[in-house]
Short mmCIF file of the C-alpha atoms (twelve columns), coordinates in Angstrom:
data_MODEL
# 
_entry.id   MODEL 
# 
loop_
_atom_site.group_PDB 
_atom_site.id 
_atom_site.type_symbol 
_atom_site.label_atom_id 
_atom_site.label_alt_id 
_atom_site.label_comp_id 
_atom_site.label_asym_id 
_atom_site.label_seq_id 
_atom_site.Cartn_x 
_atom_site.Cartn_y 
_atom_site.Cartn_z 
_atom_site.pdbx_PDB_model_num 
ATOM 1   C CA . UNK A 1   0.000   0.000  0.000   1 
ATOM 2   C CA . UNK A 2   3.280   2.254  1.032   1 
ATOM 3   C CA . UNK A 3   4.910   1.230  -2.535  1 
ATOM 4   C CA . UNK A 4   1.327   2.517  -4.336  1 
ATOM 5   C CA . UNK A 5   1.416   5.241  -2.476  1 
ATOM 6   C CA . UNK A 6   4.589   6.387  -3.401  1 
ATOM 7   C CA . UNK A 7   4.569   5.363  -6.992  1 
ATOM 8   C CA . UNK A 8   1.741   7.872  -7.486  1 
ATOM 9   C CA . UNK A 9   2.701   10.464 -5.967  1 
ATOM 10  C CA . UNK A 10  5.752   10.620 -8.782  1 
ATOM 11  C CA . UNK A 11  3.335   9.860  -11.548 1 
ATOM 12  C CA . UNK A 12  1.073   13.028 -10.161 1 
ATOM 13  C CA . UNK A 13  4.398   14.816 -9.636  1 
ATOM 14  C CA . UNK A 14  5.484   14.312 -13.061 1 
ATOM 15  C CA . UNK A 15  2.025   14.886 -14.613 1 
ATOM 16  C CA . UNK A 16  2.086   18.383 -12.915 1 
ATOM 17  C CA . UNK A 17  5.735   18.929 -14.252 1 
ATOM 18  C CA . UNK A 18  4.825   18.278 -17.526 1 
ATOM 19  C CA . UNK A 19  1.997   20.896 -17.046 1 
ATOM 20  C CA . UNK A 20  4.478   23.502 -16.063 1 
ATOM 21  C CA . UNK A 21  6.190   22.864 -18.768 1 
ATOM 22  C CA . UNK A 22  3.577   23.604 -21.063 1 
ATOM 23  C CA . UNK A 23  2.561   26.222 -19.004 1 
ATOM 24  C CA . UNK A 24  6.226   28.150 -18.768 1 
ATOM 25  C CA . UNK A 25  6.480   27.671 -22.684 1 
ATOM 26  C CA . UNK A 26  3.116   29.350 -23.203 1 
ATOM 27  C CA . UNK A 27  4.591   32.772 -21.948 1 
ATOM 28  C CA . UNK A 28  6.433   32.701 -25.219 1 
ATOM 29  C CA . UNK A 29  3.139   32.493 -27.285 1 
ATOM 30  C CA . UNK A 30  1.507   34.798 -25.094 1 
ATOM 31  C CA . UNK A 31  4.166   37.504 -25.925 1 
ATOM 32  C CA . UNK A 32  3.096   36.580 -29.305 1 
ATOM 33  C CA . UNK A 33  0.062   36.568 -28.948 1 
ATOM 34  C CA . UNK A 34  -0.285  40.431 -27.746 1 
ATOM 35  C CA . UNK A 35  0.846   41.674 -31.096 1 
ATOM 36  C CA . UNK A 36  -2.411  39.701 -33.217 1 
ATOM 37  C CA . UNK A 37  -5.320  39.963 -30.186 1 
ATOM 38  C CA . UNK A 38  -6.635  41.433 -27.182 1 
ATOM 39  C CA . UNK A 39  -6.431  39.706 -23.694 1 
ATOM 40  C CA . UNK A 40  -9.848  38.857 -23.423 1 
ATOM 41  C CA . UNK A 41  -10.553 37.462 -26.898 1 
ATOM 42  C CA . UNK A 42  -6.884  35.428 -26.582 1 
ATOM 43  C CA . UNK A 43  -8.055  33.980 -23.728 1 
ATOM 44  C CA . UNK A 44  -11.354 33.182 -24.617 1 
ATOM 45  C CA . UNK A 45  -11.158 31.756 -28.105 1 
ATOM 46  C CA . UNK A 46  -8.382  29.569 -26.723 1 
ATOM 47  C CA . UNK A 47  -10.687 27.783 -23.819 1 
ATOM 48  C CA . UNK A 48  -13.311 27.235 -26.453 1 
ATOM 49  C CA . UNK A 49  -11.139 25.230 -28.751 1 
ATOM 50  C CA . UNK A 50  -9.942  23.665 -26.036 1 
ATOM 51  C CA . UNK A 51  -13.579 22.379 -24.949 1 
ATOM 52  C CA . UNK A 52  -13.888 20.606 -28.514 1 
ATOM 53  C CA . UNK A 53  -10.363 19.425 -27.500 1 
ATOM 54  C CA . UNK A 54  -11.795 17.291 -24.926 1 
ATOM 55  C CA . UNK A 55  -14.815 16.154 -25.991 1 
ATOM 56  C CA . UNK A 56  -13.201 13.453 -27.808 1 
ATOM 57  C CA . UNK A 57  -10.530 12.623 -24.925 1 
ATOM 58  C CA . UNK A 58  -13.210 11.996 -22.794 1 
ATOM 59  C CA . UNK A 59  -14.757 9.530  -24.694 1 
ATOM 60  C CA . UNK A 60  -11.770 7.746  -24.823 1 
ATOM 61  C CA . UNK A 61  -10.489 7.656  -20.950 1 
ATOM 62  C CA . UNK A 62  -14.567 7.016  -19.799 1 
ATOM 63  C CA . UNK A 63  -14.038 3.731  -22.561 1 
ATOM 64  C CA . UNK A 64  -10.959 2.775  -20.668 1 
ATOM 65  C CA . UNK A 65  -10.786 4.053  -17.206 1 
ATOM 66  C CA . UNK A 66  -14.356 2.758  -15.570 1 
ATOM 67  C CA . UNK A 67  -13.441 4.999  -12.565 1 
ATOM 68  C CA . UNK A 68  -14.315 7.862  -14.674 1 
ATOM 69  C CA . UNK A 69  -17.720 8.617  -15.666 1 
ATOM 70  C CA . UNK A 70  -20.362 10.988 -16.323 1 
ATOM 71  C CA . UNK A 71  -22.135 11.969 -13.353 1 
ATOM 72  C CA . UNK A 72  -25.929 10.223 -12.869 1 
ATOM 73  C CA . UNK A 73  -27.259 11.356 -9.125  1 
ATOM 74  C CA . UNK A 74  -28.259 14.733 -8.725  1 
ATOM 75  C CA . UNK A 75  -25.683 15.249 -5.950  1 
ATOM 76  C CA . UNK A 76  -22.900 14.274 -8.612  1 
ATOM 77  C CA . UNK A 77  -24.120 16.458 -11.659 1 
ATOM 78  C CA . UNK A 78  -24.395 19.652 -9.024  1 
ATOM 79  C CA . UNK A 79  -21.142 18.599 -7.619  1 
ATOM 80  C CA . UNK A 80  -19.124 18.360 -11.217 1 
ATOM 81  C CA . UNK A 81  -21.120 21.726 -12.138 1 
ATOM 82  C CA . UNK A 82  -20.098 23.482 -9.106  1 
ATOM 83  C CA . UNK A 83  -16.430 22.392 -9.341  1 
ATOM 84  C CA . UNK A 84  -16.488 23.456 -12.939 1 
ATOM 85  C CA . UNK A 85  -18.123 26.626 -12.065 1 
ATOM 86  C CA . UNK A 86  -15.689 27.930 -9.457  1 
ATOM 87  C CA . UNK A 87  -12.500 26.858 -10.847 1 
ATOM 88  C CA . UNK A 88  -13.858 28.345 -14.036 1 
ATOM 89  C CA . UNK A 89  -13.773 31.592 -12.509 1 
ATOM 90  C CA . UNK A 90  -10.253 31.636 -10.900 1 
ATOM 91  C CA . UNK A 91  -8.938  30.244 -14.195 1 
ATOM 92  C CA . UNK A 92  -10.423 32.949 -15.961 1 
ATOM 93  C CA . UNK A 93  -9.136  35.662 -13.112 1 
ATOM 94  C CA . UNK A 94  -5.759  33.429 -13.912 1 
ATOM 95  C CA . UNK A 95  -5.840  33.745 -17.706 1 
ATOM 96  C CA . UNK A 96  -7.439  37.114 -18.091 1 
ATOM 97  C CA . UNK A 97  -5.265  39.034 -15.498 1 
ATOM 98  C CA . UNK A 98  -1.893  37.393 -16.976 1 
ATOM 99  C CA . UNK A 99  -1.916  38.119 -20.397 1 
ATOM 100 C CA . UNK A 100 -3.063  41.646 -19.720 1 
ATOM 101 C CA . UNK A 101 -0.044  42.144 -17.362 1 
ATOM 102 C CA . UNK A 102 2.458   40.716 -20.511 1 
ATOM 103 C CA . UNK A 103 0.302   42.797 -22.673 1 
ATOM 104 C CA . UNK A 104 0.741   45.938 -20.788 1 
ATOM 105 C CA . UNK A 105 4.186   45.190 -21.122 1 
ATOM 106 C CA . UNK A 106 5.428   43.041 -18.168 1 
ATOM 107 C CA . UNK A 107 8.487   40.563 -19.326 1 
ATOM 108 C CA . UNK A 108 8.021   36.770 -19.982 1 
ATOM 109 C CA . UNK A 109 10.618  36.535 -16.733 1 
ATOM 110 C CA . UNK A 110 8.882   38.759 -14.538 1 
ATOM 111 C CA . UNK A 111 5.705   37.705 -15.120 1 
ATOM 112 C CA . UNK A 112 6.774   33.754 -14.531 1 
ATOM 113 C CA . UNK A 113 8.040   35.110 -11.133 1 
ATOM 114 C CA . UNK A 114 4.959   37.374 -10.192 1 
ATOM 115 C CA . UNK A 115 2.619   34.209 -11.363 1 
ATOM 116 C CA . UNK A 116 4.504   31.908 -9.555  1 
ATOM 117 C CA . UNK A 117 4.228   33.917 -5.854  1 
ATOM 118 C CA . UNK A 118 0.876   30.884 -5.612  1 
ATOM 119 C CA . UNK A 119 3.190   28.997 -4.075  1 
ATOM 120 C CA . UNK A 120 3.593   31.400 -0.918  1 
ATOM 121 C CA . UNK A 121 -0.568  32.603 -1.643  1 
ATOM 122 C CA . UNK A 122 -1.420  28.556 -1.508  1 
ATOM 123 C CA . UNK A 123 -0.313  27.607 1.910   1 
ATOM 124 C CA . UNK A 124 -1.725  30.823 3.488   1 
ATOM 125 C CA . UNK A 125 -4.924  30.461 2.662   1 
ATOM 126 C CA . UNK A 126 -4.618  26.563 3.391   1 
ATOM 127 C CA . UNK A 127 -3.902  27.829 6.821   1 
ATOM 128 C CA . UNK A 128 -7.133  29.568 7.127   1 
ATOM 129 C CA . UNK A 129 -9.156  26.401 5.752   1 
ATOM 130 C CA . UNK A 130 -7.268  24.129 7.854   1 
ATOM 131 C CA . UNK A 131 -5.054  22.406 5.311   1 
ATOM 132 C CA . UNK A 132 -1.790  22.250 7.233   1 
ATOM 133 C CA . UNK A 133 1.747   21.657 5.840   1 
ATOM 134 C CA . UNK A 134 4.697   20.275 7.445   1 
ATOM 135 C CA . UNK A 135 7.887   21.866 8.322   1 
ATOM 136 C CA . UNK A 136 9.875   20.784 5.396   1 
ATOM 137 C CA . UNK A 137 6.983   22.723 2.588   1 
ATOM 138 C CA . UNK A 138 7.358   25.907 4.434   1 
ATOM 139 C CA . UNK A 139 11.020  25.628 3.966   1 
ATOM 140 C CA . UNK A 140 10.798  24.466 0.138   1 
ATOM 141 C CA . UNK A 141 8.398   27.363 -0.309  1 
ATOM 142 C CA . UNK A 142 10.562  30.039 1.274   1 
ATOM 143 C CA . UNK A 143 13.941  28.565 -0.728  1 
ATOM 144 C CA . UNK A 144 11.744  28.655 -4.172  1 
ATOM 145 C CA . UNK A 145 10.998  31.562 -4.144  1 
ATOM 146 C CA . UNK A 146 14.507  32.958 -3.393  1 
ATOM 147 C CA . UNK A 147 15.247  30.899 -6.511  1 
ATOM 148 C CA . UNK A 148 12.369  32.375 -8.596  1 
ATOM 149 C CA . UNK A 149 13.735  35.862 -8.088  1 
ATOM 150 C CA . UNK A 150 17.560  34.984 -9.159  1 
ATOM 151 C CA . UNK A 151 15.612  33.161 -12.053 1 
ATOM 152 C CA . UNK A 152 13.399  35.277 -13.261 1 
ATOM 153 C CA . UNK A 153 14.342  38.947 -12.355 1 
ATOM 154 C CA . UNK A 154 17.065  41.197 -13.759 1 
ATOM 155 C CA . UNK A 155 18.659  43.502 -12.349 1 
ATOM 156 C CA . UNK A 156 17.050  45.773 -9.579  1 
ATOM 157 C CA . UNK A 157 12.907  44.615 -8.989  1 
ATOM 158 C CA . UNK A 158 10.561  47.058 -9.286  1 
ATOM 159 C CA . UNK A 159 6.912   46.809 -9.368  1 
ATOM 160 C CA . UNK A 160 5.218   48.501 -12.199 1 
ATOM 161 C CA . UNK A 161 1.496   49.066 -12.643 1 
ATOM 162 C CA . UNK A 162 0.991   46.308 -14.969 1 
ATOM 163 C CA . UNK A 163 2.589   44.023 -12.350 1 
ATOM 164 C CA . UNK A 164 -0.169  44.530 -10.155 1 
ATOM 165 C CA . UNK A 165 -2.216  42.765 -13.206 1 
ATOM 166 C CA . UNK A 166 0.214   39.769 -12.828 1 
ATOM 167 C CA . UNK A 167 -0.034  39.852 -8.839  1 
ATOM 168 C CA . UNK A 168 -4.107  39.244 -9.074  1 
ATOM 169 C CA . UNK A 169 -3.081  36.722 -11.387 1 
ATOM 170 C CA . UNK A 170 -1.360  34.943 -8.835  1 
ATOM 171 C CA . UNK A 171 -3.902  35.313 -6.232  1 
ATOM 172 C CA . UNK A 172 -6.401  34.139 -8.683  1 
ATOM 173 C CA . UNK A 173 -4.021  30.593 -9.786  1 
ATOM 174 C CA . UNK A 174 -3.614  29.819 -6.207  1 
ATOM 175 C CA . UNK A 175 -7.396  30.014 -5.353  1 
ATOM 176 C CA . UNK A 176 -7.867  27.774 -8.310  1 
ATOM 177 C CA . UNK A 177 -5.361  25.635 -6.791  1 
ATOM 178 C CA . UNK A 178 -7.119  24.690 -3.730  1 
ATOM 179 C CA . UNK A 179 -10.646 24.690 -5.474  1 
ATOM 180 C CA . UNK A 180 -9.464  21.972 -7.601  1 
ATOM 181 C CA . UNK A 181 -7.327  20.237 -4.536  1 
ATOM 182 C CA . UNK A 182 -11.822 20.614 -3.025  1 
ATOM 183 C CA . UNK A 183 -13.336 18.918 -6.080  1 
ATOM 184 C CA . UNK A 184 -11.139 16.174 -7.578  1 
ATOM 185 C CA . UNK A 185 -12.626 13.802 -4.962  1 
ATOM 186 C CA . UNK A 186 -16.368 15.309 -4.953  1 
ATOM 187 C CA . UNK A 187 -16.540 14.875 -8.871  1 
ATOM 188 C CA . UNK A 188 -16.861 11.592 -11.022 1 
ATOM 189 C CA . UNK A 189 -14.626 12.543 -13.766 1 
ATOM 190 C CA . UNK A 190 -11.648 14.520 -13.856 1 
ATOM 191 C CA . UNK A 191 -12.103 15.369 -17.459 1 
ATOM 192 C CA . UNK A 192 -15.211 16.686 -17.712 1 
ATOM 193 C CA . UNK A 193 -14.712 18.978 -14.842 1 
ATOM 194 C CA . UNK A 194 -11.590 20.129 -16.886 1 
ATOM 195 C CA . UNK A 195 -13.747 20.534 -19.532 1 
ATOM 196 C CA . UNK A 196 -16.387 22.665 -17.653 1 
ATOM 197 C CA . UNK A 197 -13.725 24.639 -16.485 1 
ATOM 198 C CA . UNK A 198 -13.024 25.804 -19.655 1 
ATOM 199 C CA . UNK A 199 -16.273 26.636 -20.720 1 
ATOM 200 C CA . UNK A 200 -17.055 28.834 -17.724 1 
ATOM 201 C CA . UNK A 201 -13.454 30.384 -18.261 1 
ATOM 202 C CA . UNK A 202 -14.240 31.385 -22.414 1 
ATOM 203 C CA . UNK A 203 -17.976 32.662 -21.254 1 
ATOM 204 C CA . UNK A 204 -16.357 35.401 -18.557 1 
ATOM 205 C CA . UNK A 205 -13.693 36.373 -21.365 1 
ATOM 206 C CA . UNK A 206 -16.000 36.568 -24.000 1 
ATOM 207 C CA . UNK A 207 -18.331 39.457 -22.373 1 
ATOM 208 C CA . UNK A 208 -15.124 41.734 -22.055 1 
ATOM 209 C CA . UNK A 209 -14.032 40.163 -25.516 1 
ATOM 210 C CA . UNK A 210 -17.251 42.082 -27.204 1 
ATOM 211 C CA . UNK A 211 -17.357 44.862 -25.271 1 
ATOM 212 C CA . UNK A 212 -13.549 45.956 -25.175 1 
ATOM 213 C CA . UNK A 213 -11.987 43.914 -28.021 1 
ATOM 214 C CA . UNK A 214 -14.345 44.183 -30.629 1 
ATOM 215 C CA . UNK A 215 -16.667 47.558 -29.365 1 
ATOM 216 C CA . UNK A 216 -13.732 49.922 -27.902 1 
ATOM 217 C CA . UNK A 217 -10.854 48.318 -29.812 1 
ATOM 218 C CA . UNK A 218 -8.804  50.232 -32.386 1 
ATOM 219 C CA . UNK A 219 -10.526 49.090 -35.600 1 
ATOM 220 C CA . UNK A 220 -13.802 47.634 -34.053 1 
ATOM 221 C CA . UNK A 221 -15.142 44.627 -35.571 1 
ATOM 222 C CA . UNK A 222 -12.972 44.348 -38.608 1 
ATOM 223 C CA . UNK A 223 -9.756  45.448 -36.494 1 
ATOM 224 C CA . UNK A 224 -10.713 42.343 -34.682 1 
ATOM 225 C CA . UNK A 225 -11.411 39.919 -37.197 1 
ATOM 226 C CA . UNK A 226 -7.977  41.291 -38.148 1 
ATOM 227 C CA . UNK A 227 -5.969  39.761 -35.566 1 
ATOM 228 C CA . UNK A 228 -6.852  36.604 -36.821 1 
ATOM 229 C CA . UNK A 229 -5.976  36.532 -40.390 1 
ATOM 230 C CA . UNK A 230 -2.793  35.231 -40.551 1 
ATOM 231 C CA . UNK A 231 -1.082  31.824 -39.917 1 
ATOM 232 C CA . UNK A 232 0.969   33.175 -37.665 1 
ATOM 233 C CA . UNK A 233 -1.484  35.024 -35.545 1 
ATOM 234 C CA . UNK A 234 -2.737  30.927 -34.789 1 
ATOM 235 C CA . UNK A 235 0.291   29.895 -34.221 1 
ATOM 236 C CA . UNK A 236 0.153   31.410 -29.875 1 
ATOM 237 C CA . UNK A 237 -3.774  30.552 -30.092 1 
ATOM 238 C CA . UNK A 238 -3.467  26.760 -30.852 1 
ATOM 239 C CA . UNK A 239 -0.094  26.145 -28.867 1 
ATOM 240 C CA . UNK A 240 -1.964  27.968 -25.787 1 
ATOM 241 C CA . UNK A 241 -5.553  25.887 -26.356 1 
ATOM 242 C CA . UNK A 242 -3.948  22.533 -27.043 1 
ATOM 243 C CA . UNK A 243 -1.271  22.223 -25.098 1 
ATOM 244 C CA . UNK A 244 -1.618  24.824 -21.780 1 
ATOM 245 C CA . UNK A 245 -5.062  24.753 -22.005 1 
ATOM 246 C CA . UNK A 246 -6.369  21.332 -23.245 1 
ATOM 247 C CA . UNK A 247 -3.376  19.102 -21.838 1 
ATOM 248 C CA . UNK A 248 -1.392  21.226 -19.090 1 
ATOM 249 C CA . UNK A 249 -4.748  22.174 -17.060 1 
ATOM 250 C CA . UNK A 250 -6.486  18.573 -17.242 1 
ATOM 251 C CA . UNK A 251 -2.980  17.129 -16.222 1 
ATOM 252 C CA . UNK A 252 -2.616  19.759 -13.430 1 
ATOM 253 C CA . UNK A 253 -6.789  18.499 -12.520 1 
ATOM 254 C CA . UNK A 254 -5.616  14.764 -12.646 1 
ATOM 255 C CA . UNK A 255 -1.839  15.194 -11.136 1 
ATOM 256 C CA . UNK A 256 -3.062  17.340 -7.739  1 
ATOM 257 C CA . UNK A 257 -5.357  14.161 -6.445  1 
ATOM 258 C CA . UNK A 258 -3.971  12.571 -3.324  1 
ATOM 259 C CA . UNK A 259 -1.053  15.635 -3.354  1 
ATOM 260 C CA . UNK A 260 -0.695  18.517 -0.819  1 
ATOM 261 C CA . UNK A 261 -1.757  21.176 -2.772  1 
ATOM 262 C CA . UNK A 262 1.220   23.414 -1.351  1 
ATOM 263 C CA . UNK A 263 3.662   20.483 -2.539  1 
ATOM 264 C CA . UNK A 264 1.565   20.537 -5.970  1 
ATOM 265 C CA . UNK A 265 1.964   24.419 -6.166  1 
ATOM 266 C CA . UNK A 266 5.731   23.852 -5.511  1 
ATOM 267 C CA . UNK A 267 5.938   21.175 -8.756  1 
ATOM 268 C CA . UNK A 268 3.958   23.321 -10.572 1 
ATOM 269 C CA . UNK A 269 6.428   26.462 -10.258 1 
ATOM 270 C CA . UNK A 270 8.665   24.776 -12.389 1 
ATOM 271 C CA . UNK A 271 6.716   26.870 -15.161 1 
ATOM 272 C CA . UNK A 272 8.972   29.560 -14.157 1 
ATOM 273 C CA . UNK A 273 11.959  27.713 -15.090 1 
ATOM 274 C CA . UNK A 274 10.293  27.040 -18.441 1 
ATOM 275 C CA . UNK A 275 9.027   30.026 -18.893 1 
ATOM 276 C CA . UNK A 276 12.985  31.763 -19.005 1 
ATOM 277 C CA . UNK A 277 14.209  28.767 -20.783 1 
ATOM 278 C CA . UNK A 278 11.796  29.469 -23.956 1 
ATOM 279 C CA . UNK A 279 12.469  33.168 -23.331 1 
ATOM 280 C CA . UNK A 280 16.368  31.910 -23.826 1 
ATOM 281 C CA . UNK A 281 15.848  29.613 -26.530 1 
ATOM 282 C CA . UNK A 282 12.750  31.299 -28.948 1 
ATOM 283 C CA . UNK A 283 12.893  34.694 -28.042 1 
ATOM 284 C CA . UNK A 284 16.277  35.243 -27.472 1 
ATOM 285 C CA . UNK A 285 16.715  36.423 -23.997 1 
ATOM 286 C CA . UNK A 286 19.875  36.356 -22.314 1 
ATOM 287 C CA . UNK A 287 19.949  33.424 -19.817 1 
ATOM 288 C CA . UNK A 288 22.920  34.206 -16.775 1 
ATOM 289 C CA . UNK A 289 24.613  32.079 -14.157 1 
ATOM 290 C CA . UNK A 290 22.348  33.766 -11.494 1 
ATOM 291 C CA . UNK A 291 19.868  32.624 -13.270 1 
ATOM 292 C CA . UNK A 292 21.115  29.153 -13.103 1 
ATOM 293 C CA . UNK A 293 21.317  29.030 -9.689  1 
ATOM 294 C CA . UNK A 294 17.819  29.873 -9.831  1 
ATOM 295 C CA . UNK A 295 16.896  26.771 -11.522 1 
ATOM 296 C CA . UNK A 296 18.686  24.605 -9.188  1 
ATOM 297 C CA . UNK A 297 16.912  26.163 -6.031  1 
ATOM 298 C CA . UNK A 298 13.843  25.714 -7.697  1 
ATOM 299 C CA . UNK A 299 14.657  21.946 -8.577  1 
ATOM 300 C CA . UNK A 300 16.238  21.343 -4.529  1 
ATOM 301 C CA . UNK A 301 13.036  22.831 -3.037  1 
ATOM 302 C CA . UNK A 302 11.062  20.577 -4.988  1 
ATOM 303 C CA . UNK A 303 13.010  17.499 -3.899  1 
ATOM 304 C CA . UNK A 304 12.999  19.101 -0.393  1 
ATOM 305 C CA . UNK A 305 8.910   19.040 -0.148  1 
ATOM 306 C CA . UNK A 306 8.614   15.195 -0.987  1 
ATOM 307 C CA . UNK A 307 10.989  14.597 1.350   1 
ATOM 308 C CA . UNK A 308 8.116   14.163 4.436   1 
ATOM 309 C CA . UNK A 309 4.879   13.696 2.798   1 
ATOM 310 C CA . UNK A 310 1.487   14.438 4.843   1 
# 
């Protein structure tokens, strides 16, 4: 029971690490992103495709996985629609609040640092709901994010206005954090609350994404339709709905069961890492030894938190 226990909380572990990864690379197409659309149309037509994404993958994992099904009782279908309804709206407060930070002009670094602060925001408001963590997190928390600030931030930090953007951000990712950590046992498949997650995320983006994108943008409707009439305006909107939205955010759903949400928070930082290594690689950014040292922080606190599990 020990050995099962163990093996999967590394196959969670990973599954969130391969979310961050996703996640940190996305900051790249984001960046992107800002010169084609607004923030609330980016973020909205991207959780839409990424509903039809799923419909299809949970046909599939329902065929296979018999623990996984669509809800029948009452109590189950109000269950998976309340999950999907309030993690819906901290990933839109996530998604929204980000990409209007990078689009106001806050760097791919910076903002992977700001964003990442959910892994001080998680375990603070776990304390107020009674969801303790051991010696050891506190510690891996505190030594993380020394390392996200030699990783992520250049030179003297300042907070701009737009960081603030970022900052809500932040607060928003780590409330969606424990609201998922609340309703992967309550719901009957992971998937479909992934799924309905999504859905409520594109419906609060798309009211700002008529009103401000389309009515009060430069170029109104047609300066919208605009934005999307090139190949390479798709490129940050695909990359963002398939992979961080469709894959990264149903892994992060499926990898927190049976994990400490603090210690999931902590794996799920490595976005930051990510995030300056696709700044390095696509968009050129200068990658330092302090920078380095960031990375392996991040990587020891990590190790550090697994060390004593609850």
């Amino acid at each position: 029971m020990k050995t099962k226990k163990i093996n999967t909380t590394i196959s969670h572990s990973i599954m969130l690490a391969l979310a961050a990864f996703f996640w940190g690379t996305t900051f790249v197409a984001q960046a992107m992103a800002g010169d084609y659309q607004g923030a609330y149309t980016f973020c909205c037509i991207r959780n839409v495709i990424a509903v039809f994404i799923l419909i299809p993958v949970i046909k599939i994992i329902e065929k296979k996985d018999t623990t996984q099904r669509a809800p029948k009782t009452k109590e189950e279908k109000k269950s998976l629609l309340m999950g999907g309804i309030v993690t819906g709206i901290f990933l839109a407060g996530t998604a929204i609040f980000q990409q209007l930070g990078i689009n106001m002009g806050t760097s791919a670094g910076k903002a992977g640092f700001l964003t990442a602060c959910y892994i001080v925001f998680v375990p603070i408001i776990g304390i107020f709901l009674k969801r303790k963590c051991k010696l050891n997190v506190w510690i891996s928390v505190v030594i993380a994010l020394v390392g996200l600030y030699l990783l992520c931030i250049k030179d003297d930090f300042s907070i701009e206005p737009n960081d603030f953007s970022v900052l809500i951000c932040s607060l928003s990712c780590a409330l969606q954090i424990i609201a998922i950590d609340y309703y992967v046992d309550r719901v009957t498949s992971l998937v479909r609350l992934a799924q309905l997650e999504f859905l409520v995320c594109a419906i609060i983006a798309a009211v700002p994404m008529f009103i401000i994108d389309m009515g009060q943008g430069a170029g109104g409707i047609s300066g919208w339709l605009q934005g999307f009439s090139s190949f390479e305006a798709w490129i940050p909107i695909l990359y963002a709905a398939f992979l961080s939205s469709g894959v990264a955010y149903t892994l992060q759903i499926i990898g927190q069961k049976d994990l400490n949400p603090a210690v999931a928070s902590l794996v799920m930082s490595l976005e930051s890492v990510f995030s300056v290594l696709a700044g390095w690689i696509v968009l050129g950014e200068r990658m330092s030894l302090k920078e380095g040292i960031g990375c392996v922080l991040i990587f020891a606190a990590i190790i550090l938190s697994q060390v004593k599990r609850d």
